[in-house]
C-alpha positions in Angstrom: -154.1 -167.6 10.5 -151.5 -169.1 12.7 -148.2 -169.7 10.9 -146.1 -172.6 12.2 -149.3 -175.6 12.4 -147.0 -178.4 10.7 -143.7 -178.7 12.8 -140.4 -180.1 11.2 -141.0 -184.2 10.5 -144.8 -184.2 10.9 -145.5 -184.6 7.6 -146.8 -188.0 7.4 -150.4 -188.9 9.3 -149.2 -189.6 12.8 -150.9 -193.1 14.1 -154.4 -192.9 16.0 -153.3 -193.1 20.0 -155.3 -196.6 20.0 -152.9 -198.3 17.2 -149.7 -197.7 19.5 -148.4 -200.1 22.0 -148.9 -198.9 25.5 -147.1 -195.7 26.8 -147.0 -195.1 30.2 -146.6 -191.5 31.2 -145.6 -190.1 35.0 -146.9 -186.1 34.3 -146.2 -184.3 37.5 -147.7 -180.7 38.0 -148.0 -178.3 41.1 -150.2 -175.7 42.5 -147.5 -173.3 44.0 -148.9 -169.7 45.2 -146.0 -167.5 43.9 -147.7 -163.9 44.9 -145.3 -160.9 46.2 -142.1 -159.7 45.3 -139.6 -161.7 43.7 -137.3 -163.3 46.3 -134.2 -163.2 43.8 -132.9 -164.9 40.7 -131.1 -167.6 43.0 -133.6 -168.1 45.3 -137.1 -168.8 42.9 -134.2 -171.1 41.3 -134.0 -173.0 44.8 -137.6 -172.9 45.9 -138.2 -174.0 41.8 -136.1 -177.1 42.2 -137.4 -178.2 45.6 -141.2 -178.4 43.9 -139.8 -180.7 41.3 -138.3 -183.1 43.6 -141.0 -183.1 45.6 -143.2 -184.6 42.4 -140.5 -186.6 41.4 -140.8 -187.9 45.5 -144.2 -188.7 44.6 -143.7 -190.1 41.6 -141.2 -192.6 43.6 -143.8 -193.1 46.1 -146.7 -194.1 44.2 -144.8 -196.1 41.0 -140.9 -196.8 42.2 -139.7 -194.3 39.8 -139.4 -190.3 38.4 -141.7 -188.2 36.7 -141.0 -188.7 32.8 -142.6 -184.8 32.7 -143.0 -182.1 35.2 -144.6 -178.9 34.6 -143.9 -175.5 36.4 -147.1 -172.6 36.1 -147.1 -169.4 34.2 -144.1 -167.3 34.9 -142.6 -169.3 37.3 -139.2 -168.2 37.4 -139.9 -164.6 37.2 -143.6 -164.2 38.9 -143.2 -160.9 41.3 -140.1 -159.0 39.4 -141.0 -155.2 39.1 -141.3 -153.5 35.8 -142.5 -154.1 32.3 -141.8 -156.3 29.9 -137.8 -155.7 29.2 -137.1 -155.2 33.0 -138.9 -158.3 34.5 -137.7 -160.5 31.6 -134.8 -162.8 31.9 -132.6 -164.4 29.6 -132.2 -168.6 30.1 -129.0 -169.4 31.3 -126.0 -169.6 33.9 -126.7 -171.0 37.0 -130.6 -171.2 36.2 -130.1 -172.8 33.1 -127.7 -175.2 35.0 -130.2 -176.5 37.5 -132.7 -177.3 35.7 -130.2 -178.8 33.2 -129.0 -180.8 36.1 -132.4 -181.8 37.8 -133.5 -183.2 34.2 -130.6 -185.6 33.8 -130.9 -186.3 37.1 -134.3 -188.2 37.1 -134.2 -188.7 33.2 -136.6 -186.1 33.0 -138.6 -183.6 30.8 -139.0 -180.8 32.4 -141.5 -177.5 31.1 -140.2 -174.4 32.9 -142.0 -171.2 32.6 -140.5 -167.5 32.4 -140.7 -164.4 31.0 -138.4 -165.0 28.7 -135.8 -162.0 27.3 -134.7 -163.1 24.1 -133.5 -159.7 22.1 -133.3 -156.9 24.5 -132.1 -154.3 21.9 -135.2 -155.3 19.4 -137.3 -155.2 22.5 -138.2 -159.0 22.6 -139.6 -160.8 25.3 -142.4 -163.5 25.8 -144.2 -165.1 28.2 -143.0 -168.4 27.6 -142.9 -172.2 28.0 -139.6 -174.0 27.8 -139.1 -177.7 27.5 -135.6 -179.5 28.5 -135.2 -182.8 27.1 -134.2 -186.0 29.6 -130.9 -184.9 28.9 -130.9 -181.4 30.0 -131.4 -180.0 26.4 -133.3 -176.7 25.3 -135.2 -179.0 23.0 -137.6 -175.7 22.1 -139.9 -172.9 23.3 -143.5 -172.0 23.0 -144.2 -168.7 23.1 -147.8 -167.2 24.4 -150.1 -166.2 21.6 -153.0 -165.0 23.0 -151.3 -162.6 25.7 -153.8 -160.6 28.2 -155.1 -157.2 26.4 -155.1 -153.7 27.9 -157.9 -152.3 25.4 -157.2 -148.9 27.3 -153.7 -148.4 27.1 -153.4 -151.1 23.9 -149.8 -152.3 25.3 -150.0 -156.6 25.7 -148.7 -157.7 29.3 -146.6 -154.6 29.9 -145.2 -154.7 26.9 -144.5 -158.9 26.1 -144.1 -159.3 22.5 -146.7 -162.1 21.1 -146.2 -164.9 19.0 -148.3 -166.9 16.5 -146.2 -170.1 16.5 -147.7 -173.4 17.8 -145.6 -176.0 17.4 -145.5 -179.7 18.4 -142.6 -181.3 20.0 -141.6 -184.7 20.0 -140.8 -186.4 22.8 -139.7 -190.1 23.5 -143.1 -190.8 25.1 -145.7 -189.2 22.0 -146.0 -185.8 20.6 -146.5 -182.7 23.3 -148.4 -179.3 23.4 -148.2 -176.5 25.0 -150.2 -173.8 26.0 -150.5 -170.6 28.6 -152.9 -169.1 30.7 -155.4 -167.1 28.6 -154.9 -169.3 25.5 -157.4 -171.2 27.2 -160.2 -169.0 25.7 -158.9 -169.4 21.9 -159.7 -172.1 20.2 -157.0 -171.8 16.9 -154.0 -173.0 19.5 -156.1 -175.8 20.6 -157.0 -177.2 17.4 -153.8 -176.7 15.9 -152.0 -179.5 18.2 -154.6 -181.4 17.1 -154.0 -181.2 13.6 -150.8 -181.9 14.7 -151.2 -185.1 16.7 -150.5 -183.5 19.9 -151.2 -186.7 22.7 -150.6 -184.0 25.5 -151.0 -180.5 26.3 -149.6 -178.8 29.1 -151.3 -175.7 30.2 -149.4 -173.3 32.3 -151.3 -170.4 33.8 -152.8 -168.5 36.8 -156.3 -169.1 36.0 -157.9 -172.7 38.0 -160.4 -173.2 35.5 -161.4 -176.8 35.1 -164.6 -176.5 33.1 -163.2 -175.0 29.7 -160.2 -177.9 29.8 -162.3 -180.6 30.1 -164.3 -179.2 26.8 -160.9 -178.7 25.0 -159.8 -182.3 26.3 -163.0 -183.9 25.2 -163.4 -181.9 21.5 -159.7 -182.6 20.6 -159.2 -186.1 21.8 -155.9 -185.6 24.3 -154.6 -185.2 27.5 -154.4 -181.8 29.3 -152.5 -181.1 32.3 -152.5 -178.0 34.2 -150.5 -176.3 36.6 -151.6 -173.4 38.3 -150.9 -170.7 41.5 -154.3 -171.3 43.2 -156.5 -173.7 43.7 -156.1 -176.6 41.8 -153.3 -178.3 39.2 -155.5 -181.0 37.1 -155.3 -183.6 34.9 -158.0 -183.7 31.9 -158.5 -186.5 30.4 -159.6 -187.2 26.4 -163.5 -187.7 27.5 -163.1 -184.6 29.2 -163.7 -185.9 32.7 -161.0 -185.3 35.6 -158.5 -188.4 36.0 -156.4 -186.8 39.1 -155.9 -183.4 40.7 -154.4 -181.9 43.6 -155.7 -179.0 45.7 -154.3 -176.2 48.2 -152.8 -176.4 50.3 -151.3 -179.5 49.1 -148.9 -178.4 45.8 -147.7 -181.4 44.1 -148.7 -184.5 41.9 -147.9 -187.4 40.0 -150.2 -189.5 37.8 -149.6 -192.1 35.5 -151.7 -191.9 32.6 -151.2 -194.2 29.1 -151.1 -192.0 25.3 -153.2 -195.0 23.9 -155.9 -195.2 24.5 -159.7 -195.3 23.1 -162.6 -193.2 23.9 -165.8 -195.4 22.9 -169.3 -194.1 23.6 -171.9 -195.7 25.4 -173.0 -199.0 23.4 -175.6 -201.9 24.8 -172.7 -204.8 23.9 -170.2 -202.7 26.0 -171.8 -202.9 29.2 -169.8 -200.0 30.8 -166.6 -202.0 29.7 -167.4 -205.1 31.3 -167.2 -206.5 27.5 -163.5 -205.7 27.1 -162.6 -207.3 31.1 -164.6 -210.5 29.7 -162.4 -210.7 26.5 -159.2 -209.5 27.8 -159.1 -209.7 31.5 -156.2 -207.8 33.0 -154.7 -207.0 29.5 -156.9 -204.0 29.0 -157.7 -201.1 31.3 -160.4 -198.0 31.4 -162.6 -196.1 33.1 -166.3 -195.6 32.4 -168.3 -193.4 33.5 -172.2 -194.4 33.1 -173.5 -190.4 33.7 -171.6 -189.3 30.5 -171.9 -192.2 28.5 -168.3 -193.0 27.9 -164.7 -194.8 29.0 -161.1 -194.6 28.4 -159.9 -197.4 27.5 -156.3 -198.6 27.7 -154.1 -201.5 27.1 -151.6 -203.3 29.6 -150.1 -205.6 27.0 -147.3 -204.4 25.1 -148.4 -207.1 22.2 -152.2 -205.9 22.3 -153.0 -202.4 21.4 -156.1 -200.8 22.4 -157.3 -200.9 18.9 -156.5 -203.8 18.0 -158.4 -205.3 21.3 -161.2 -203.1 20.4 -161.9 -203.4 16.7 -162.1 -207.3 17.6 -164.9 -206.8 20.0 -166.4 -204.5 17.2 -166.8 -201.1 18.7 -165.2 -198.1 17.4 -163.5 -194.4 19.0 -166.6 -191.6 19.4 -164.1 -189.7 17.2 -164.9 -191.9 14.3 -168.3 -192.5 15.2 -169.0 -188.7 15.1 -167.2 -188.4 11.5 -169.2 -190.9 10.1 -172.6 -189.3 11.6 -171.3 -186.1 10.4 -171.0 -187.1 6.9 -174.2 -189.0 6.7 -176.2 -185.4 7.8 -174.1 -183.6 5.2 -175.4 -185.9 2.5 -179.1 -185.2 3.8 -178.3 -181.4 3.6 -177.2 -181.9 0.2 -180.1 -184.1 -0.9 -182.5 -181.3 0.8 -180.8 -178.6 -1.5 -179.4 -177.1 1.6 -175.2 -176.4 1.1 -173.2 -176.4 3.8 -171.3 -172.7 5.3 
């Protein structure tokens, strides 16, 4: 069992993401090759800092202002450094520590920066690790890979990286944040934990492209995911599982603007692939629907309308809810057949 589900202040039910007012979210990500040896402590620093602004560039571009959240991939600070665990790791702070620190108050910014992480050298501590600076430059906290690559041979986890079995949710100004690393992906205890949590969105740092696997995590657990990757692709998931934006090599960077309430609704006759909701609300309400899978997003652009709200009143409902009642209704035939459940 994971220790560490229910994070300080999370104790009370966190709202659905359709009964809050609308948040607009810039998430920036990259797909940055970082392959061969490592260039120098200073110098990943630089080249680091140079892929931020570039997101925060396109941020600009596309919606006259920063990123409010850029992600860097697995081990981005220390990819390529020789050695094992001890050796390659690195400790956060000085000049490093200052950058980023910098670069985050810069464009009022949170920032997820990825390293091995050297934490205790004399206890032999060191994690592959995710850490997230606040809009003022703050450590706000770390996430620390649980489910680190296994050599069955030699039994030793990534040369020696000491695991964790923490997943905590962080609050941020904008909703409640996950992370996750590389192959985390294949577990599903981290997943479902920053659900239980109320996690709105999961960044997943890692080497592996994989979009299939997201989208089913996305879609099962109701949120956001956004990766950032070395190869091929850096993708945002959205809650129906389907991809909302991603960027491929060679091109490394993007921005998206994406809104934490929102409301999945299955496929209903009266919805007419969302036409319903641009009858009833016009411009006031957003989504995307996509007729193959039989579902939308659906968003609102009125800071006095909430999604809910707007959709309760045309009568539909989230699939989430849907499902839960469905599910209860076959558990009461089970139980009526004199079958029990597992």
């Amino acid at each position: 069992m994971l220790s560490g589900m229910m994070a300080a202040g999370l104790a009370q039910e966190p709202l659905a993401p359709c009964d809050h007012p609308p948040r607009k979210v810039i998430v920036g990500t990259v797909v940055h090759p970082l392959w061969g040896p490592y260039p120098g402590v200073a110098e990943r620093t630089a080249e680091m800092a140079k892929v931020i602004e570039r997101v925060h560039a396109q941020a600009q571009e596309r919606y006259g202002r920063s990123a409010d959240i850029v992600a860097l991939p697995e081990r981005a600070l220390t990819a390529g450094r020789p050695g094992g665990a001890l050796e390659r790791a690195l400790p956060f702070e000085g000049a490093m520590r200052e950058t980023f620190a910098a670069l985050a108050r810069k464009h009022r910014c949170y920032l997820v920066l990825a390293m091995d992480l050297l934490e205790d050298r004399e206890r032999g501590r060191a994690y592959n690790a995710l850490l997230l600076l606040d809009r003022d430059g703050e450590w706000k906290g770390t996430y620390r890979k649980v489910h680190l690559v296994y050599d069955e041979q030699t039994l030793v986890r990534e040369d020696g990286m000491t695991p964790s079995w923490n997943v905590p949710v962080f609050e941020c100004d904008f909703g409640r944040l996950g992370l996750q690393i590389c192959w985390d992906m294949e577990f599903d205890e981290g997943w479902e934990a920053l659900r239980k949590q109320g996690a709105d969105l999961v960044i997943w740092s890692s080497m592996s492209p994989v979009t299939v696997m997201p989208r089913c995590r996305a879609a099962k657990n109701n949120y956001y995911i956004v990766s950032s990757q070395w190869r091929e692709n850096a993708t945002i998931f959205e809650p129906t599982g389907l991809i909302i934006a991603q960027v491929r090599s060679p091109e490394e960077v993007l921005a998206q603007e994406i809104d934490l309430s929102f409301a999945v609704i299955g496929w209903h006759p009266k919805l007419e692939n969302g036409q319903a909701f641009t009858r009833a609300f016009d411009k006031r309400v957003g989504f995307r629907y996509s007729p193959e899978e039989d579902c939308g997003l659906f968003w609102s652009d009125d800071p006095a309308l909430t999604i809910g709200a707007a959709m309760r009143q045309l009568g539909f409902e989230e699939r989430r809810v849907y499902r839960s009642r469905i599910r209860e209704q076959y558990r009461r035939f089970r139980r009526e057949a004199g079958v029990l459940d597992e």
